[in-house]
Every structure is written in structure tokens, then in C-alpha cells.
N, C-alpha and C positions, 0 to 999 in steps of 0.2 A: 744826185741830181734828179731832182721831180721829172717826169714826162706828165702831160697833162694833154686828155685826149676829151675833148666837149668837155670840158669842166670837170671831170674825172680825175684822178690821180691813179696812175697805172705803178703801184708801189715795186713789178717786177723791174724796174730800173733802178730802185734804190740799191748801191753798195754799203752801205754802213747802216749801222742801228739808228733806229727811229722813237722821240720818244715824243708822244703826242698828251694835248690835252682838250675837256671836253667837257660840257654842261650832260651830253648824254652820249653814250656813244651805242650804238646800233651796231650789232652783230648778225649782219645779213641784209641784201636786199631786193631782196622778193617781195611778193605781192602783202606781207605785212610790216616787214621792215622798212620799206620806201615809204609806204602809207604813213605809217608811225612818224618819221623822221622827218617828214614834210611835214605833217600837222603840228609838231611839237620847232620845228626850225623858222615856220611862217609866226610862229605864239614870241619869237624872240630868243630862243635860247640857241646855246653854239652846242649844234649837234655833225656830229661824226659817223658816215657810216662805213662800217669795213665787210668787205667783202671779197669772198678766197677764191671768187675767181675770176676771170679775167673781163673785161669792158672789150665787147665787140658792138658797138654802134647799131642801131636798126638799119640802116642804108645798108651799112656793111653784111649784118645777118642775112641780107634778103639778097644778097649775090652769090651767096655760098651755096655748094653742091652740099645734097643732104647728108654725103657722108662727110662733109666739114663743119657742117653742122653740127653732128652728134662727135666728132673730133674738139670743138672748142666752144659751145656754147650745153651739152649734156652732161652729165654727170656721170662719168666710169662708160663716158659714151653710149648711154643708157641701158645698159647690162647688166646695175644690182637687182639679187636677187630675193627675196624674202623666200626664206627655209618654209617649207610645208612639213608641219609635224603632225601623224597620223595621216588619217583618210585626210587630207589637203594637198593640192596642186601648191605647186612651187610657183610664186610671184615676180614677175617680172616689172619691178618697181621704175619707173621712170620719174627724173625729177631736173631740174636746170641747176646750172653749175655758171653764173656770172653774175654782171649788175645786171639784174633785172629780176634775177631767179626764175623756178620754175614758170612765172608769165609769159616769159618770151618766148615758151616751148610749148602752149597751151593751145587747144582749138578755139579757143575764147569765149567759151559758153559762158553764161552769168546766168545766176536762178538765184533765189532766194529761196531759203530755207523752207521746205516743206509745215507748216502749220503744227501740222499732227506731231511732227519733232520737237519745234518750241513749245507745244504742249506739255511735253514730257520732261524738256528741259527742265522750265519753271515750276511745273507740279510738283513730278515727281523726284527731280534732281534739288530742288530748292532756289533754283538761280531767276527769282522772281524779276529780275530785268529782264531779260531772255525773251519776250514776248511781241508776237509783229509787232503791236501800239512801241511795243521799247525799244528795238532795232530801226523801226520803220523810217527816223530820220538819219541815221546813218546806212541802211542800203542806201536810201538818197544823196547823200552827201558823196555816196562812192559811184554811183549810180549816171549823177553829172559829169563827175571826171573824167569817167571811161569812157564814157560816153555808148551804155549800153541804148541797143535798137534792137530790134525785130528780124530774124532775115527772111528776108521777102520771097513768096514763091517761087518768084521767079529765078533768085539765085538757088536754089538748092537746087544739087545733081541730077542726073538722070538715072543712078543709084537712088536715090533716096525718095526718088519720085515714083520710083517703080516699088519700094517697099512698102511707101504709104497707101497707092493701089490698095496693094493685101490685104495690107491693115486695114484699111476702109472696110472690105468687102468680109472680113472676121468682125468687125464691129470696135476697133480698138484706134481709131484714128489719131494718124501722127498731128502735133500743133506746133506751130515755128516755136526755134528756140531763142533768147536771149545772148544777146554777142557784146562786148567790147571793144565796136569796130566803127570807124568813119571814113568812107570814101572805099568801102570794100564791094571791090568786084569779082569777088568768086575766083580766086585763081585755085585754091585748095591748097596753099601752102604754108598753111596756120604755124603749122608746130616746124617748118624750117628757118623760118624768118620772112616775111614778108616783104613781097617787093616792092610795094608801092605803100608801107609803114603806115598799114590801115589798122594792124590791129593795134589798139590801145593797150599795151602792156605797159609796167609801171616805169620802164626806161623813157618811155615817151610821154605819159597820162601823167608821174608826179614828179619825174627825175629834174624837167626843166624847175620846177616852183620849187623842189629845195633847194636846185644852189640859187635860183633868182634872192630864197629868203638868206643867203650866208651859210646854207648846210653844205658839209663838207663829205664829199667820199672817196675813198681809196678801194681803188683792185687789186686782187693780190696778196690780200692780207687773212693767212690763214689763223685764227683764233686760238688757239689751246690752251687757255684756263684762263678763267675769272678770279681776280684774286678780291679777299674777304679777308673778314677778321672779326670778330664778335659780332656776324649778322648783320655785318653792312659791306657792301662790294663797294673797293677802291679803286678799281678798272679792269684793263683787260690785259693780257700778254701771247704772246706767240710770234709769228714767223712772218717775213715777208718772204714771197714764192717769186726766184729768180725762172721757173719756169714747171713743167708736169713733174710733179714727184721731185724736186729740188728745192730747198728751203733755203732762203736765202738770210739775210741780217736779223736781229731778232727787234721787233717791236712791243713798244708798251705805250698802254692808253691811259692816263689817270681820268675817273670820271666822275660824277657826282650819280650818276644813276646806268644800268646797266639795262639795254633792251636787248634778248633775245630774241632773234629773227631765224632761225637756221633751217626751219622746217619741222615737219613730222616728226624725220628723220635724225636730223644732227642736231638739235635743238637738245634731245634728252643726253646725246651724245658729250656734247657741251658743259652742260649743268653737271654731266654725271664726275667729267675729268677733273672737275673743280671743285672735288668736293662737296658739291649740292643738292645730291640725291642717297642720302643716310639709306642706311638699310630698312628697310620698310617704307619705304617714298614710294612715291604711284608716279615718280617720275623714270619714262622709261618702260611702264604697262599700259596696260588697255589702246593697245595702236588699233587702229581699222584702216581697210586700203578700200574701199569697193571695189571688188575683183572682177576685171572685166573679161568678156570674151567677145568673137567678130566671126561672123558666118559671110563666106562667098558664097556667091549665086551665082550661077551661068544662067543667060539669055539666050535666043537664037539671036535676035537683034543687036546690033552698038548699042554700048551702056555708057562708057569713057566717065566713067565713074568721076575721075579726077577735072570734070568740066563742072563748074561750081563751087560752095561754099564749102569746106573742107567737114561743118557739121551747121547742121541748121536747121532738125526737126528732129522730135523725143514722142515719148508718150507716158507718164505713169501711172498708165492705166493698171497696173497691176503692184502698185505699191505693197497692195495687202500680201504679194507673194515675195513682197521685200524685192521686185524688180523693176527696173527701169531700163526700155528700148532708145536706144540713143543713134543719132545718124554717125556715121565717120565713113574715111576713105584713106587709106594709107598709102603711101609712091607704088605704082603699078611697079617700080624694081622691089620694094620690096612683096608682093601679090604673088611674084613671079620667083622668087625663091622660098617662100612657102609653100611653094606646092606640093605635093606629093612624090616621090620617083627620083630615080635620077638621069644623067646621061640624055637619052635621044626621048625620053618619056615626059624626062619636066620639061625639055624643050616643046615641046607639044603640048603640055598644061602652060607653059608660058604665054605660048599666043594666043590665048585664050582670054589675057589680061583684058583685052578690050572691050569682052562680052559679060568682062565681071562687074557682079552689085554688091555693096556691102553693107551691112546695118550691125549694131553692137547692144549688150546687153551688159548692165551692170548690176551686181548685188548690193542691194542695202546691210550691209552684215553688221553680224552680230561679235566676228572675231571669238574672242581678240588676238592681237600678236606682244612682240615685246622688242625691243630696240635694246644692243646691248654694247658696251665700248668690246672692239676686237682688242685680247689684246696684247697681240702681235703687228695690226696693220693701222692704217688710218680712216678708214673704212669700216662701218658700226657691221654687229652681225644684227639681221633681219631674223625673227622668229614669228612663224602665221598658222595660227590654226583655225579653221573652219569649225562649226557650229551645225548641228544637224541642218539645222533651220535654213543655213548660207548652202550647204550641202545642195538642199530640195530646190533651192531659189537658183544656183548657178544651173544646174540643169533641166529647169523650169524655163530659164532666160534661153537657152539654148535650141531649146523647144520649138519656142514663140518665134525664134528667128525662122527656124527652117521652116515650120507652118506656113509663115504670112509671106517668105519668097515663094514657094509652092504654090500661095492663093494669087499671088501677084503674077504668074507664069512662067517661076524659073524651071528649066529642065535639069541642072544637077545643082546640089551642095558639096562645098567642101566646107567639114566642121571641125572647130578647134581639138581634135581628138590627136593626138600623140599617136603614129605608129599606126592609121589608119591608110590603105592600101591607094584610095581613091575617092572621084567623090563619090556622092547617092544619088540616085534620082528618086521619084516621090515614091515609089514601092520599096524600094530599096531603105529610106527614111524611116516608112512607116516599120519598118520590120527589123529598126537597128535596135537593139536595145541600150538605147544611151542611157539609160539609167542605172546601169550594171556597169559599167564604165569606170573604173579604179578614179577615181580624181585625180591621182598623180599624174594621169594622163591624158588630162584637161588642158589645153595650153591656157594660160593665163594671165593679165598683164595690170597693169594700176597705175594711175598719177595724183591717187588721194592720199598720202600718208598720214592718219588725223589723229588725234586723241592721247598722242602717248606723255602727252602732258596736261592733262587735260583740266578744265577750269570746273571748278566745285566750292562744295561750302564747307568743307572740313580737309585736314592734310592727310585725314584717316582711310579718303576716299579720292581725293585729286592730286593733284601736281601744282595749279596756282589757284587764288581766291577771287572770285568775281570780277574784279577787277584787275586780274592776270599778272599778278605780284605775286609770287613763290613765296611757299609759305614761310618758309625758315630765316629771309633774308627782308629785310627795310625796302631795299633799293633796286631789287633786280628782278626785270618782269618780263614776260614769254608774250608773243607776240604773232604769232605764225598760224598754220593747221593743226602745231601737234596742243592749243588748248581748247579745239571745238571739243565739246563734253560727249559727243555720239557718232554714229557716222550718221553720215545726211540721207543718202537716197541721190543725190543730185551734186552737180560738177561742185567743188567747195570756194571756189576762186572768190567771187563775190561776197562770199558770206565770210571770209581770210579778211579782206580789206573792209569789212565791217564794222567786225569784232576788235581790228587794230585800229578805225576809227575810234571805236571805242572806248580801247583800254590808253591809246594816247589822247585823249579830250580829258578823262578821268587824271590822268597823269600830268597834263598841264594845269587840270585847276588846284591839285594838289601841288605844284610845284614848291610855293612857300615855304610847306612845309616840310620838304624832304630834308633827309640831314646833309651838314657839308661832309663833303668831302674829306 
């Protein structure tokens, strides 16, 4: 018996096998699969999107306590890790686990590709589309949906207002950043669920216009293997999930065209179970995460960090050191179990949450990592290695932070340092030597997973062909983060729903001629 929740299909209620069909069916839907699936379902075609986990409503996401949050709309409750091999910090990967995917869990920043990037795309990479002039009507086209804006001075924190000070007064000033939000008032609760469904994530910005056009999705429907047969995929097969870790009836999709949506992440995961990553595929390497880190500040003054826009001012002024100062503010519960000590000592660093600032730093890196099927679990292993150059730049960003709270008037830091006693004050700073610093004892974190599928002009050097159709197969094409060809510098989210603008527009005018089924 169907449950049908907003036009959703919650497949955990099915008892018996299921066996579907479909003009295209969509493996994932996040910020590239819903895009995809909407553009290609409004063009006329009966599109299907499946998705392994569960449909919790925006209304709904924006009631839940943060730790039901990362319970039922995060992924392993955002606890995977990318392995750090060599001199590399271990990465703490976060990414969303429902309809909506990672979007519903995002601060909502939107940027467009750094210039200097597509320069290098097109040039040097060959992917002479790539170019502002060649993208610039599809930021657009994604740009209105979301309904990207500006956030206004007035919403950013008092966190991030006291970092811009600094930065002012260093010569490095912050500029608002680019959001996917309408009718937002600053509450800071971006990445839990929002309570007044301001941010535009693709559950709310395209969910309604694919089923309005007849597109179809289902929750609950965990994937595991694309079936083919001489270089053309005949659909999809796997599991419908009676619940966490319990597999229920088994499913099968016949399709005429296969769209991979599953991320960074699971996407290579995906391709690889099914036979679609031969030995020597680039399907599955060259991952980038931009590695980030967050420096508290104490004030003498109330900060309440968490009064305002959750992120709402950057700067990349120091691109050339491959970095970028980003605003954020994480739940003063979790501020407060970070802290240093334990017993009667973090209780004492706890109530301190109210005089804390926060600002963050991300590396443009250079990587790379590699994405690999576990395989014993269900769950991919994460492999990351840093690069001198990511090396200099992580603790370069790290720098920049504790300097411009310094210049702003904080009197202590606490820094992402593993196994450090306490915080510093500005003597104390100058005299750490954070460059001597093992990396492994960098705390570190990410919500970019990109490239490990990545879009090129030959299979000797990518994963898919400009047009994001996998080299080896007619009919099955990647759709998500893991085919941006570099890492960016800047949030990817925007530039995700571009590119899937893109390679579904490309895929509809080509429809005619794909083979049947």
C-alpha cells in the first residue's frame, strides 16, 4: 500500500516488490537531481525520482531539535569521515540524507564560480563551454528559482559584525554574501531546518513544479546497481528501506535513460557497484572537500552569535593563498561541548558561549582524495590527502582568523587544534607556533564533496564528457558535485544546480535520439 506524503511516495510502507517504469528515472534528489528532474519532467517526459532516504517536509524539519535533525534528515548523522593519509587531518564530511539532499542542511550561500576557475576549466581543461558568457544563462535560470538575494547588513550577527571590524581595520573587508532565501529573518538555523521555510532548498524551490509537471518520487528507495548490457543502461534495481539499516522488498526501475544524482560521494559509489568504473576509470578519483576550519573568539561584551543570519558575509581576498574567510555560527550546545577540559572546567568554558564570535576559513585545495566501495558495509571508504600547497593555505586560513578577531578586540581564542589545553590570548597567539602543528591535529570539517567524477574531454582524464554522460555507457549521466572538474574556492551549491541545469537542457534536446529501451 502506497503512503503518499505532499505528493511524495514514502516507499518505507511498501511490503512486496515493486516494479516500476520510467522515461528517465533519477537516482537521488539533491540540489542536482531535483533540478534535473524538474527540467526534463516540465519538457514532457515521465520522470521518476528515487531517493534512499526519508521525506521529512520543511514545516516538519523546522520543528525538530538539532539532534533530530542530524537523527533523520543527515547522513550517518553527520559523522562520515574522510581518512587523512600522510601529513592530513582527518575530515569530517557532512552531507544530507533525504528528499531534498544535502540542500536542506546547507547555510544557503550561493556564489558563482570564481572567473579565474572557469578560466582554467575552458583553457586549460578543454571544456570550452565552461565560461561566465556559457554558464551565465543557467546561474540565471537557477538563480530565479531560488530565489538568490543579498543578506542585508542588518541581518548578519554580532559575531560576524565584530569580525568584519578586524577585517576592516587589516585592510581585508568582509562583503555580504549570496543566499537562497525568501522572507528570512535571521533566526541562524539554516543547516537544522528552518522555521519559517525561508530557505529555498530544492524540496521547496523545484519539488512543487516536478510533480505539478507528472514527475514522480519515491523515499526510501535505496539503489544498488544499474543494470546494462552492451553500453546501454536498462534501469535500476535495489531495496525499498522498511526503516535505518533494514531493507525491505526489493525494487526494479526499467528506464530509457539513467540520471545519476547521489553526490560527491555515492555517486562514484554507485557507478562503481554496477560495473561502470573498469579499472583505470577516473571514476571514484580526484575528490576535493574544501577543508574547513572555525576559530572562537571571546569578547568582554554579549556576542549571541546565534542572533542573525546563520552565514552572511565572506571575503576572498586571499584567493591567491587558495583561501577563503567565510561567516558561520554553529548551536551554542554544540560551542559548549567543544570546549576544552572537562568536569567543573568546560563548565566554566561553557558559559562563556554567550561572549563567543565565530568566523571560518576554507581551502581552495588542491587534494586529491578517492571514494572507494567498502567492502564489507554500506557506506563508501573516504580517502584525503592534502597537498603542500592545502597544507600552507589551511594554516594560513587559520592565521587570518585569530589575527582579524585580535584586530576586532577579542581577548582569548580557542583554535581548531586537537589536544590543546586552552584558549590564547593575543601574546599567547603570537608565540603558538601553529605551524609546527602535526595536521592530524587540526580539527577539520567539509560539505563539498566534488570532482570524483568529474567532467572532461577524454575518459583518460574524467569520469563523464562535457555533457555529463559517462564515458563508457549511451545512456547514463552524472548530475551532482562529484562532475565539477576542480574545486572552486566558494560554497558549490549554486554552481551543482547549474551544471545540472545544464547537462538536463542538453539531455532534453537530445531526447529523440536516445536509444529505446
Amino acid at each position: 500500500m502506497q503512503a503518499v506524503v505532499s505528493g511524495v511516495v514514502e516507499g518505507r510502507h511498501e511490503t512486496r516488490p515493486v516494479a516500476l517504469e520510467a522515461d528517465v528515472v533519477v537516482v537521488g534528489s539533491g540540489a542536482g537531481g531535483m533540478v534535473a528532474a524538474t527540467i526534463l519532467a516540465e519538457a514532457g517526459l515521465d520522470v521518476l525520482v528515487l531517493e534512499e532516504g526519508g521525506y521529512v517536509p520543511a514545516a516538519v524539519h523546522g520543528k525538530l531539535r538539532q539532534s533530530q535533525s542530524l537523527r533523520h534528515v543527515w547522513r550517518e548523522g553527520g559523522m562520515t569521515l574522510a581518512l587523512g593519509l600522510g601529513a592530513t587531518p582527518g575530515v569530517n564530511v557532512t552531507m544530507g540524507r533525504g528528499v531534498g539532499g544535502s540542500s536542506v542542511v546547507t547555510g544557503g550561500v550561493c556564489l558563482r564560480v570564481p572567473e579565474a576557475i572557469l578560466a582554467t576549466w575552458s583553457r586549460e581543461l578543454g571544456l570550452t563551454a565552461l565560461t561566465p558568457e556559457g554558464l551565465d544563462p543557467y546561474y540565471r535560470e537557477v538563480e530565479a528559482a531560488v530565489h538568490v538575494e543579498q543578506v542585508p547588513e542588518e541581518m548578519q550577527s554580532r559575531s560576524t559584525r565584530l569580525f568584519g571590524i578586524g577585517a576592516a581595520k587589516l585592510g581585508h573587508p568582509i562583503r555580504p554574501i549570496g543566499r537562497n532565501t525568501k522572507g528570512c529573518h535571521g533566526c541562524g538555523r539554516c543547516n537544522f531546518g528552518c522555521p519559517e521555510q525561508a530557505k529555498m532548498s530544492v524540496d521547496l524551490a523545484y519539488l512543487p513544479r516536478l510533480l505539478a509537471a507528472g514527475g514522480r518520487v519515491w523515499s526510501d528507495c535505496l539503489v544498488e546497481r544499474i543494470e546494462h548490457e552492451g553500453g546501454r543502461a536498462r534501469g535500476v534495481r535495489g531495496r525499498l528501506l522498511a526503516g535505518p539499516g533494514r531493507r525491505g522488498p526489493r525494487l526494479t526501475v526499467r528506464a530509457r535513460v539513467v540520471l545519476v544524482a547521489c553526490g560527491g560521494v555515492h555517486s562514484p559509489v554507485l557507478l562503481s557497484a554496477s560495473g561502470l568504473a573498469p579499472y583505470g576509470s577516473q571514476v571514484g578519483e580526484n575528490m576535493t572537500l574544501h577543508p574547513g576550519f572555525r576559530v572562537f573568539a571571546t569578547f568582554d561584551e554579549p556576542v549571541e552569535g546565534w542572533r542573525g543570519a546563520l552565514q552572511s558575509a565572506y571575503t576572498d581576498a586571499f584567493e591567491r593563498d587558495h583561501v577563503t574567510l567565510m561567516s558561520l555560527f554553529i548551536p551554542g550546545s554544540v560551542i559548549a561541548a567543544t570546549m576544552p577540559g572537562a568536569g567543573a572546567a568546560l563548565m566554566r568554558r561553557a558559559r562563556e558561549v554567550p561572549y563567543v564570535a565565530m568566523f571560518g576559513a576554507m581551502v581552495h585545495d588542491e587534494g586529491p582524495g578517492a571514494v572507494w566501495r567498502h567492502p564489507f558495509g554500506r557506506e563508501p571508504v573516504l580517502l584525503y590527502r592534502m597537498s603542500e600547497a592545502d597544507r600552507r593555505a589551511m594554516y594560513r586560513g587559520i592565521r587570518l582568523l585569530g589575527e582579524t578577531f585580535f584586530a576586532a578586540g577579542a581577548r582569548r581564542l580557542y583554535l581548531p587544534v586537537l589536544g590543546l589545553d586552552g584558549p590564547l590570548d593575543a601574546d599567547g597567539f603570537r608565540r603558538f607556533e601553529l605551524e609546527r602543528v602535526p595536521p592530524r591535529r587540526i580539527e577539520c570539517s567539509s560539505q563539498h564533496p566534488l570532482g570524483s567524477v568529474q567532467m572532461g574531454t577524454s575518459a583518460a582524464t574524467s569520469g563523464v564528457d562535457p555533457d555529463g554522460k559517462l564515458w563508457d555507457t549511451r545512456n547514463v549521466f552524472v548530475c551532482d558535485g562529484s562532475v565539477v572538474p576542480t574545486s572552486l574556492g566558494v560554497n558549490p551549491q549554486l554552481t551543482i544546480m547549474a551544471m545540472a541545469t545544464r547537462i538536463a537542457q542538453s539531455l532534453r534536446d537530445r531526447w529523440r535520439s536516445m536509444p529505446l529501451r
